[in-house]
N, C-alpha and C positions, 0 to 999 in steps of 0.2 A: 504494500500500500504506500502511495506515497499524497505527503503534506504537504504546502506549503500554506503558512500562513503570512500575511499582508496586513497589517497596522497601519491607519491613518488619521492624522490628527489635522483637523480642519477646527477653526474656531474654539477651540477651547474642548474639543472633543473629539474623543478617537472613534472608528469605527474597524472589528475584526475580521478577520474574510480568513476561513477556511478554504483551500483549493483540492481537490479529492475527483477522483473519476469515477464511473458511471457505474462500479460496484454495488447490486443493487442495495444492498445493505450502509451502505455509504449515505443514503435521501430516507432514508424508513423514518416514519414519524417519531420516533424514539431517537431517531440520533436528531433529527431535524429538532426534536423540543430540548433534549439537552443541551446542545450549542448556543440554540434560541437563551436557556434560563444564563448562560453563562455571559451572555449577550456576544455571541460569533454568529456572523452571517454565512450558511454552506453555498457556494458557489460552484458549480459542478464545472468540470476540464470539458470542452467539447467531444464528444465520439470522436473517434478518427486523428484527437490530436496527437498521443501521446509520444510518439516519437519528436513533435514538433518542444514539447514544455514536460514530458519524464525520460530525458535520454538514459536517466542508470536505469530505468524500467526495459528499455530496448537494448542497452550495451552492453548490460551486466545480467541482470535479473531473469532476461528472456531465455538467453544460451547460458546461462546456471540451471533453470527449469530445465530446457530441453536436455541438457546432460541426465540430470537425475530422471529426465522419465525415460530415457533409452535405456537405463542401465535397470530401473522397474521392469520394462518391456523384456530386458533379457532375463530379470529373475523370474516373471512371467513364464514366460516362453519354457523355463526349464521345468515347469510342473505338468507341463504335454498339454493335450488337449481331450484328457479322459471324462471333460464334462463335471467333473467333481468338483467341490468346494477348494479354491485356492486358500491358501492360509493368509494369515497377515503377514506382512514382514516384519523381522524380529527389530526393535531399536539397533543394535548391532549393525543390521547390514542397511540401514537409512545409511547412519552415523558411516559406514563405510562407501557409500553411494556418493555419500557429503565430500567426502577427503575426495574421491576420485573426482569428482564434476572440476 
């Protein structure tokens, strides 16, 4: 997830701006009243911008993700295709998914 917040003081008063993307859970009336009581205003990122205003979302964040789920897909892939319940993965092999990405 990424934040940015914006502070502006015009006349003797500030106003705070949340910046947050289109995550739906990001606008739910719950988040929208708490920021509301604290007095921050949520301003959502346009669709389609975030390459343009979250570059560590596209230069780091993205091909981080896409490593860790290649190496899911292969731990995947090693339980076959018998139909059966896959397990979970154990914290061990995230935490070693993590060191490899």
């Amino acid at each position: 997830m990424s934040v940015w917040c914006l502070i502006s003081k015009k006349g003797g008063w500030s106003s705070s701006f949340l910046f947050m993307d289109h995550f739906r859970c990001h606008y739910s009336d719950t988040v929208k009243a708490r920021l509301d009581s604290v007095g921050v205003q949520l301003k959502l990122i346009s669709k389609g911008c975030t390459s343009i205003v979250q570059p560590i979302d596209v230069g780091v964040n993205k091909p981080f993700k896409d490593r860790i789920k290649s190496q899911w897909w292969e731990w995947m892939i090693g339980f076959g295709q018998d139909g059966g319940n896959i397990p979970t993965p154990s914290r061990e092999d995230v935490q070693h998914w993590v060191v490899e990405a």
